[in-house]
PATI-798217 format. One record per residue (C-alpha): x, y, z; residue in one letter. Coordinates in nm, 2 decimals. Layout:
# PATI-798217
+--------+--------+--------+-----+
:      X :      Y :      Z : res :
+--------+--------+--------+-----+
:      X :      Y :      Z :   A :
...
+--------+--------+--------+-----+
This chain:
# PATI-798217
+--------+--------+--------+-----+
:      X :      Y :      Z : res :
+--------+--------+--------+-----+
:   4.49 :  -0.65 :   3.88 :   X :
:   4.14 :  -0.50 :   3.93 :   X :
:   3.98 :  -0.45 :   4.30 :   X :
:   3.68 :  -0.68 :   4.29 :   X :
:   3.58 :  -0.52 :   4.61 :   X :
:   3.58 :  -0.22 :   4.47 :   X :
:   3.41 :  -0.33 :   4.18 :   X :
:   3.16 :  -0.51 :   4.41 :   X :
:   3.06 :  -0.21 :   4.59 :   X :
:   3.03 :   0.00 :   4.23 :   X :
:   2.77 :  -0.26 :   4.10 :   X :
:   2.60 :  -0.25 :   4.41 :   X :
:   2.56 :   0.17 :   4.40 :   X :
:   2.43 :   0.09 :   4.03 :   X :
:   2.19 :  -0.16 :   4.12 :   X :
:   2.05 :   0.05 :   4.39 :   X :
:   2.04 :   0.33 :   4.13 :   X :
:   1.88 :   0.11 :   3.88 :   X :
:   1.60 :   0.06 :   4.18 :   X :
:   1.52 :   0.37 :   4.22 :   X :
:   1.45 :   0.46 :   3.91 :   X :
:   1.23 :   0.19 :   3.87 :   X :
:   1.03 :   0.27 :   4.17 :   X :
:   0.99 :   0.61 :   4.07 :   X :
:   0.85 :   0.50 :   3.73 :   X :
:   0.49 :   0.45 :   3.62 :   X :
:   0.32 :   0.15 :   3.71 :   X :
:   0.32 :   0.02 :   3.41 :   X :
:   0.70 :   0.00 :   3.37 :   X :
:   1.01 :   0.15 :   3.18 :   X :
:   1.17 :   0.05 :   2.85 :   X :
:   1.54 :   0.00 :   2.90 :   X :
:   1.66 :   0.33 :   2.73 :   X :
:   1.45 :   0.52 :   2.99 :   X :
:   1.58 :   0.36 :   3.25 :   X :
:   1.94 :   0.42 :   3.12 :   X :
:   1.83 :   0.76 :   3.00 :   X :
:   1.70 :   0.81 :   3.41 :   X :
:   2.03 :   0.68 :   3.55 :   X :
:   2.30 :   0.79 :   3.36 :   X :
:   2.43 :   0.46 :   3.26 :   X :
:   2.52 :   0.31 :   2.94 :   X :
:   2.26 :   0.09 :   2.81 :   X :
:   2.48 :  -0.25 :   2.79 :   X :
:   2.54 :  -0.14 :   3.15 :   X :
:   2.14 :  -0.11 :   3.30 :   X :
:   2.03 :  -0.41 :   3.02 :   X :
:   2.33 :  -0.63 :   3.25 :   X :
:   2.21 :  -0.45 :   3.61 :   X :
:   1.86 :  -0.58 :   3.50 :   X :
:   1.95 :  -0.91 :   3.42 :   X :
:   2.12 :  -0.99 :   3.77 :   X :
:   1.77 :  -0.83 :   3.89 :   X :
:   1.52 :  -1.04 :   3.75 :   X :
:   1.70 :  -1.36 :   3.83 :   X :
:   1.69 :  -1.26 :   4.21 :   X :
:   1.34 :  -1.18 :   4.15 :   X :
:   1.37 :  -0.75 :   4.23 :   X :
:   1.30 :  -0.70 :   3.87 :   X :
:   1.02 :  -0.85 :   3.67 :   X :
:   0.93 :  -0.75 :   3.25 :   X :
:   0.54 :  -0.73 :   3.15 :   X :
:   0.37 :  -0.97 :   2.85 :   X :
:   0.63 :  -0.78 :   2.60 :   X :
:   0.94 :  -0.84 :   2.76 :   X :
:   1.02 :  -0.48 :   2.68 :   X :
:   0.93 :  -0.29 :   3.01 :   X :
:   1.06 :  -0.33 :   3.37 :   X :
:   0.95 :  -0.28 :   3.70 :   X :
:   0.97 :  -0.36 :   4.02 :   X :
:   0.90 :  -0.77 :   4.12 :   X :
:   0.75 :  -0.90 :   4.40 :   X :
:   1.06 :  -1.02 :   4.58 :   X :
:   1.13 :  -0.65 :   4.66 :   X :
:   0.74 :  -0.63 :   4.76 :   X :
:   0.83 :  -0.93 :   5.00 :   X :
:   1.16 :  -0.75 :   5.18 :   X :
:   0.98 :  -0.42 :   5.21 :   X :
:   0.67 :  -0.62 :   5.39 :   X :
:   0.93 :  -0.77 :   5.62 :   X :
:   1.12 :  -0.41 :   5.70 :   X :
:   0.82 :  -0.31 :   5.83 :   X :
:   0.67 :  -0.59 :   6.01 :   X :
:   0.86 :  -0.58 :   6.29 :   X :
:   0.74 :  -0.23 :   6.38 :   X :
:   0.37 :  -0.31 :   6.31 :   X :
:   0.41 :  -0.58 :   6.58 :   X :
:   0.49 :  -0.32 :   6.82 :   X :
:   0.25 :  -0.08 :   6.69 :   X :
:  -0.02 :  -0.36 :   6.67 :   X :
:   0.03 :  -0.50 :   7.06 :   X :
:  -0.22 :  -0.23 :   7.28 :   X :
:  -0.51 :  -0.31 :   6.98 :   X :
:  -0.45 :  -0.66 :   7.07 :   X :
:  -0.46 :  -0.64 :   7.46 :   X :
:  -0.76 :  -0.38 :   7.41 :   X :
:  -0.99 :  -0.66 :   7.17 :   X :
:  -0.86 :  -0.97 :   7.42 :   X :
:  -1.02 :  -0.74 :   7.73 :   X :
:  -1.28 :  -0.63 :   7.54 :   X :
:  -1.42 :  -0.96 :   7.43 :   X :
:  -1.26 :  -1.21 :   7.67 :   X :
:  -1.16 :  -1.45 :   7.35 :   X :
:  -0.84 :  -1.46 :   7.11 :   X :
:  -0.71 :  -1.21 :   6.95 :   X :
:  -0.47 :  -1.28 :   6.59 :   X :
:  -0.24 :  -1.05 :   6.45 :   X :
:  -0.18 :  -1.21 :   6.06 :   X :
:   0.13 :  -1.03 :   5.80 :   X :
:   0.17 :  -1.14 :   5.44 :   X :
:   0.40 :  -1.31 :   5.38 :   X :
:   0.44 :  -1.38 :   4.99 :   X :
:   0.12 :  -1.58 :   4.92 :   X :
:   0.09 :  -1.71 :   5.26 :   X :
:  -0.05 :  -1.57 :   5.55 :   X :
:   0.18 :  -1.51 :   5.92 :   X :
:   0.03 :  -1.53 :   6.24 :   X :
:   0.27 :  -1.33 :   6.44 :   X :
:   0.11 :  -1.22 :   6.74 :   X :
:  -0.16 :  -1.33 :   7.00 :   X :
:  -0.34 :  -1.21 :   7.31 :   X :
:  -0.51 :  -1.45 :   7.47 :   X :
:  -0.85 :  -1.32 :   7.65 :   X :
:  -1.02 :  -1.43 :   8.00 :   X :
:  -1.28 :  -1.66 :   7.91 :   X :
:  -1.22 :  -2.04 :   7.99 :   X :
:  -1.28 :  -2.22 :   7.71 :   X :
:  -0.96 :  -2.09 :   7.46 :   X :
:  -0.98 :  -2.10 :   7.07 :   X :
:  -0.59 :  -2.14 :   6.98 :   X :
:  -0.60 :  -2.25 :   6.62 :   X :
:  -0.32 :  -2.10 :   6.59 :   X :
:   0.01 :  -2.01 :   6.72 :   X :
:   0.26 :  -1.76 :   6.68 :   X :
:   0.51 :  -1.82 :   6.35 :   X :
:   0.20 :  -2.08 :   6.18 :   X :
:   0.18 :  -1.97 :   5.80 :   X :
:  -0.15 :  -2.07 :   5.59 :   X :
:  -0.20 :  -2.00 :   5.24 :   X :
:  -0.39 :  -1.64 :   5.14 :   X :
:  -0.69 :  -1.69 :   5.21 :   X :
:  -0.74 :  -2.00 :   5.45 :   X :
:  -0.86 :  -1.86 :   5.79 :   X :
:  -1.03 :  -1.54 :   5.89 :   X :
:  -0.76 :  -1.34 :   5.93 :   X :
:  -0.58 :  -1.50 :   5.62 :   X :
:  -0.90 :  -1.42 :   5.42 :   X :
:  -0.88 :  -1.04 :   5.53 :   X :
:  -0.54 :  -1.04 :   5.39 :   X :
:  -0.67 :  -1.13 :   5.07 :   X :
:  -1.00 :  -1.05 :   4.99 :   X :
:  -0.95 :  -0.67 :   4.99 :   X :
:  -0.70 :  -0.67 :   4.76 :   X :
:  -0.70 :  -0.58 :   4.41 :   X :
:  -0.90 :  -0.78 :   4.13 :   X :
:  -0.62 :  -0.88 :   3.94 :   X :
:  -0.37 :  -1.00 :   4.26 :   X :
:  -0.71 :  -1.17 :   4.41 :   X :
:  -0.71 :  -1.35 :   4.08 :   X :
:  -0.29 :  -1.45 :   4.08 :   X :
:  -0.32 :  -1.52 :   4.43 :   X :
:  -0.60 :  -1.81 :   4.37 :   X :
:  -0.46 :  -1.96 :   4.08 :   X :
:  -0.08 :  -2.01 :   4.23 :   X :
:  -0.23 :  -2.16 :   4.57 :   X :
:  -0.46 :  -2.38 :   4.46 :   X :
:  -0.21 :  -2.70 :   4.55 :   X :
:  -0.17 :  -2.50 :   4.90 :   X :
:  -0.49 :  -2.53 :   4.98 :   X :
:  -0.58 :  -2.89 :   4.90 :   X :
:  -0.56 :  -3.02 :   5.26 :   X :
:  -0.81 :  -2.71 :   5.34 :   X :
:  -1.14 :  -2.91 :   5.11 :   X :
:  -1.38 :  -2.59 :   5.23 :   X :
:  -1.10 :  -2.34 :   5.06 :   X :
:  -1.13 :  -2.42 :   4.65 :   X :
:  -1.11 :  -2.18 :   4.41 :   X :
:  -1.53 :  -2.12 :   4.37 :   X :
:  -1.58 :  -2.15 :   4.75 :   X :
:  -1.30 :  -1.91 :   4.82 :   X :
:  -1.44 :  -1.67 :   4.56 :   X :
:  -1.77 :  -1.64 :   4.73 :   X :
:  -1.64 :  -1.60 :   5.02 :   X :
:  -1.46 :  -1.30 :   4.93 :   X :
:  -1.74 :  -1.14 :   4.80 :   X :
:  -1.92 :  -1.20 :   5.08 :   X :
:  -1.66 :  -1.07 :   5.30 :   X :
:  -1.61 :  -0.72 :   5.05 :   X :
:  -2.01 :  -0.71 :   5.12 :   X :
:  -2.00 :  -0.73 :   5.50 :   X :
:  -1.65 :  -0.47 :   5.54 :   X :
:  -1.56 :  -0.81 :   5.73 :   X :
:  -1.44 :  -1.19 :   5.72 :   X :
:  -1.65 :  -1.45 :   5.90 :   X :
:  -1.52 :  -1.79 :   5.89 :   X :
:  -1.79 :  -2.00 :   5.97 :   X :
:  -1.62 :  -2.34 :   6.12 :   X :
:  -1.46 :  -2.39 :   5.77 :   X :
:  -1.13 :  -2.54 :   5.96 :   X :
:  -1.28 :  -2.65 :   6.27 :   X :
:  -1.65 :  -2.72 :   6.31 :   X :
:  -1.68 :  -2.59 :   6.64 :   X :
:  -1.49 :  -2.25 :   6.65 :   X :
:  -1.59 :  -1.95 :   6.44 :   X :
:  -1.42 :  -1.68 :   6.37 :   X :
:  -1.40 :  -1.30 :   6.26 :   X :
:  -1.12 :  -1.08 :   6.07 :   X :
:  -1.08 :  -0.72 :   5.95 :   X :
:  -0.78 :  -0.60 :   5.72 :   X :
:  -0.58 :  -0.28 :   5.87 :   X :
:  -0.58 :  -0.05 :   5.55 :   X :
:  -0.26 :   0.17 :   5.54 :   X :
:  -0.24 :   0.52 :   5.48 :   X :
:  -0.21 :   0.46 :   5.10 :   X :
:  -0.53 :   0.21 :   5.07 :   X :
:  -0.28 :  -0.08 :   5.10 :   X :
:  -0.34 :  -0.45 :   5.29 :   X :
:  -0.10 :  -0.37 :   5.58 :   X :
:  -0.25 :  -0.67 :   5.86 :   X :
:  -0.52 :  -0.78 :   5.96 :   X :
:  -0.68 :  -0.84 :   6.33 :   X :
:  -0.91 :  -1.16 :   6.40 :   X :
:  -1.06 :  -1.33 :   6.67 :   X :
:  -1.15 :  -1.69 :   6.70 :   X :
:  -1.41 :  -1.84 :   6.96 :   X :
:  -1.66 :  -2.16 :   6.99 :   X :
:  -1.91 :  -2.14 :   6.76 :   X :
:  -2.21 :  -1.97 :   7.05 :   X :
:  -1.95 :  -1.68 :   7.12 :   X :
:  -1.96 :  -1.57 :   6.74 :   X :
:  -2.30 :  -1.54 :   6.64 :   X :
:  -2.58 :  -1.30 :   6.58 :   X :
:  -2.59 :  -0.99 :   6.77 :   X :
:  -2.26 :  -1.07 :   6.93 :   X :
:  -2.06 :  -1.13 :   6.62 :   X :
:  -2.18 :  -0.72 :   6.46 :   X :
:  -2.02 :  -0.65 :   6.80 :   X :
:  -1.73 :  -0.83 :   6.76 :   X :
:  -1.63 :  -0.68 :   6.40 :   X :
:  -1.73 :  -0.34 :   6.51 :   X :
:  -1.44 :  -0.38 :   6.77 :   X :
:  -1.20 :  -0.50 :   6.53 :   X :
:  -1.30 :  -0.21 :   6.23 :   X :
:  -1.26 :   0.04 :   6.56 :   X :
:  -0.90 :  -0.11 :   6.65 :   X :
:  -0.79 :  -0.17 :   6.26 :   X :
:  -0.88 :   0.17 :   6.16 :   X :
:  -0.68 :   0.31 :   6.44 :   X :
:  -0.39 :   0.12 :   6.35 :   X :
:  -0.38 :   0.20 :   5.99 :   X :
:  -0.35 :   0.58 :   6.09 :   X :
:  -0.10 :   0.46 :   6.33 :   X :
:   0.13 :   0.29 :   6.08 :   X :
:   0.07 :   0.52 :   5.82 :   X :
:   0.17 :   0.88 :   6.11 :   X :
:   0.49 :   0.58 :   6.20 :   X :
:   0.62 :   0.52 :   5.85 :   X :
:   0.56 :   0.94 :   5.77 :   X :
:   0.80 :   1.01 :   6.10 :   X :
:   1.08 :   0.73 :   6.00 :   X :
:   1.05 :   0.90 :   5.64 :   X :
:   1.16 :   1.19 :   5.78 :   X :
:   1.53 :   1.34 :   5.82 :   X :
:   1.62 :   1.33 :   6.20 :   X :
:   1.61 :   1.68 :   6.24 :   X :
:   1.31 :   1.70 :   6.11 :   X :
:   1.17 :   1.43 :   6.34 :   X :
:   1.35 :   1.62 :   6.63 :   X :
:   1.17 :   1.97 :   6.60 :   X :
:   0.87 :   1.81 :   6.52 :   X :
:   0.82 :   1.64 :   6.88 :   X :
:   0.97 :   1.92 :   7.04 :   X :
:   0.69 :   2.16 :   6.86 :   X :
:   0.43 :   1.92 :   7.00 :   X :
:   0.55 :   1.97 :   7.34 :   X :
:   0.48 :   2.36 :   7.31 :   X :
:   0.12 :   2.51 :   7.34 :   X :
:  -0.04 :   2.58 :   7.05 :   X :
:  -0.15 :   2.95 :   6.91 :   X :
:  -0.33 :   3.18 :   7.12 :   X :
:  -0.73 :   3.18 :   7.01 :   X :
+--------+--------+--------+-----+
């Protein structure tokens, strides 16, 4: 009688095989025999593997049907892998805006096609702006730093992202499709969101995307206020914080992700070369 733990754990070492060939493949996808060809495995073999893949989402075809590549599920476990450490990464830039500017500060992940508030610093001044708490989801788009998520994004995702959240954003009237559109172009325009009491009259609010190391939506930072704290010359203020604290991040994130890439070792002589004094001039 066959082990189907055994088994279990060889189709798994395929799959992840399968993977990895995938993701080191061009954008535009691999035919089946390549992908075979790339893993060593029999055709019937990597055409079954792939299968099992796209019904779990990991693997998606194009218009054809005849090349794979990676799908957005995979996109959507990778996002949350790494979220965790751009909360910790993330927390001084929040302190640092909420001191700076005495208001709200948001931390917003993607989440699939919604948008994840998943941290907040609340500033010093009395009247509070908390639209939103820690854990709310909106769809892409809806909110300041919602729009930052989106908006800098590619044409062609901007364009999917619209058209499969367009029942999402029915309770949000000031979010349709043609609004939504204008203000993204808007916001490309500016470097930065505004969102100009589109959910509630009286607040305003401001958000930048944090750009990764590979030109990639990683976060984004917003703050939300009454309406008299986020206006002309204040609010050029305000976003020039936020561009100052999202750049810095992004090379954060990106020098993180580089060290966790790296073999132990490596990671182990590197902070112990940083320690020493540099070259004589």
């Amino acid at each position: 009688m066959p082990d189907t733990g055994v088994a279990s754990v060889q189709m798994i070492g395929r799959a992840s095989m399968v993977l990895k060939v995938l993701s080191e493949g061009a954008s535009e996808g691999m035919r089946l025999s390549d992908v075979a060809l790339a893993s060593g495995l029999g055709k019937s073999t990597v055409s079954r593997i792939l299968r099992a893949l796209i019904d779990v989402g990991y693997v998606e075809t194009d218009a054809s049907g005849k090349r794979y590549r990676l799908g957005y599920c995979l996109f959507n476990l990778g996002n949350a892998a790494r979220r965790f450490h751009i909360i910790e990464l993330a927390r001084p830039a929040l302190a640092r805006l909420a001191a700076a500017t005495d208001d709200t500060i948001f931390l917003s992940l993607r989440d699939g096609d919604q948008a994840h508030c998943v941290d907040r610093q609340t500033g010093a001044y009395p009247i509070r702006t908390l639209t939103l708490s820690v854990g709310d989801r909106r769809p892409l788009g809806v909110g300041a730093g919602s729009l930052a998520l989106l908006a800098f994004e590619t044409e062609a995702e901007i364009d999917r992202i619209i058209a499969g959240t367009r029942e999402a954003r029915r309770p949000f009237p000031a979010f349709g499709d043609d609004a939504l559109r204008e203000m993204i172009r808007a916001s490309r325009v500016r470097g930065y969101v505004v969102n100009d009491g589109h959910i509630v009259s009286a607040m305003n609010a401001v958000g930048v995307p944090v750009i990764d190391a590979d030109g990639r939506v990683a976060a984004a930072l917003s703050i939300a206020a009454i309406r008299e704290r986020v206006a002309p010359p204040r609010l050029e203020e305000i976003a020039a914080l936020l561009k100052a604290e999202a750049d810095e991040l992004g090379k954060v994130i990106g020098q993180r992700r580089d060290s966790d890439a790296r073999p132990p070792e490596m990671v182990r002589r590197g902070r112990e070369h940083e320690g020493r004094p540099g070259p004589a001039a």
